[in-house]
C-alpha positions in Angstrom: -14.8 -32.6 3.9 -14.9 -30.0 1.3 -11.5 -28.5 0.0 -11.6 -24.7 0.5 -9.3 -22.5 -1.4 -8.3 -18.8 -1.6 -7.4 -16.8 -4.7 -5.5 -13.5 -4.1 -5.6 -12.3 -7.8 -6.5 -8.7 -9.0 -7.0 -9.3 -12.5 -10.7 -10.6 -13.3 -9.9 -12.8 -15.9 -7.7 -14.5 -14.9 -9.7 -14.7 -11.6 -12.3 -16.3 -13.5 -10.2 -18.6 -15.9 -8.7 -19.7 -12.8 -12.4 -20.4 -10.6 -13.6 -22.0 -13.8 -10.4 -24.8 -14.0 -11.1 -25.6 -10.1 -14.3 -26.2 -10.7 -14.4 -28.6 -13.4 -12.2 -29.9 -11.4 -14.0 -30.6 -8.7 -17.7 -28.3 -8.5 -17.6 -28.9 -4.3 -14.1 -26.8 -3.5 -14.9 -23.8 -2.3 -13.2 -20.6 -3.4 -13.0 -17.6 -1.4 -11.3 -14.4 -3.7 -9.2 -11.6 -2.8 -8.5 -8.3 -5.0 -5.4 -7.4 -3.2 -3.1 -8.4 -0.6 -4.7 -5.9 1.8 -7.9 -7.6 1.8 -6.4 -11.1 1.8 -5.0 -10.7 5.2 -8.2 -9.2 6.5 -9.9 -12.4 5.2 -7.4 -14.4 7.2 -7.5 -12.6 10.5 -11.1 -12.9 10.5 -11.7 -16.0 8.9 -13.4 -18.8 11.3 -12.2 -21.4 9.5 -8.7 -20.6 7.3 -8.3 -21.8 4.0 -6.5 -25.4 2.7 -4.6 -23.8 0.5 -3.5 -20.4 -0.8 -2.9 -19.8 -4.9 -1.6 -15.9 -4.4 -0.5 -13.4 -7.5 2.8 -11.7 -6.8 1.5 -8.6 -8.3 -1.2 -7.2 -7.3 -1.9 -3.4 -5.7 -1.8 -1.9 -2.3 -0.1 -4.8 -0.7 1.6 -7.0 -3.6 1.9 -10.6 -3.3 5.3 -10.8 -1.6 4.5 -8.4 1.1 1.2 -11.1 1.9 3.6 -14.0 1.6 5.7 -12.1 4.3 3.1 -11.4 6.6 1.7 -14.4 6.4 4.8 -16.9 7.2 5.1 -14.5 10.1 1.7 -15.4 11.7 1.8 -18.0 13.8 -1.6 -18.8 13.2 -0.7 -19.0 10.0 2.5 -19.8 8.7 1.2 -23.8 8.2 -1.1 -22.8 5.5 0.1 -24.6 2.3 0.9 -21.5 -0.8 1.8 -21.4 -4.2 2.8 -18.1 -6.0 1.6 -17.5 -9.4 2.3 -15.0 -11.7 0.7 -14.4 -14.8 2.0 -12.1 -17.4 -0.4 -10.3 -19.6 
């Protein structure tokens, strides 16, 4: 079983510095990428099959990365999907 991830991050470098760890890593995990948190939760209400794991930026624009975090624990269909907040400072 492949590992898939998501990546809520609106920066693109550090979206890319951050695909390019994972997969040296490991080349089979899947990454699916968000700009915002907008489209984030759009991926995740729609999504047929939801992601392993969640790495989300806390600051990101039209719906930060606390307001997903929110929304997110308060889906039940949801709430079980392991997150970690990151935050990088340019």
């Amino acid at each position: 079983m492949n590992t898939n991830l998501f990546l809520a991050e609106d920066d693109v470098e550090d979206m890319a510095f951050f695909t390019d760890i994972i997969l040296d890593i490991s080349p089979d995990i899947k990454i699916s990428v968000a700009n915002n948190g907008i489209q984030l939760m759009g991926f995740l209400e729609n999504a047929k099959q939801l992601p392993d794991l969640i790495f989300l930026d806390l600051n990101m624009p039209l719906k930060n990365g606390y307001e997903a975090l929110i929304e997110i624990r308060n889906t039940p269909k949801l709430k079980g999907i392991p997150m970690t907040a990151i935050n990088i400072l340019n």
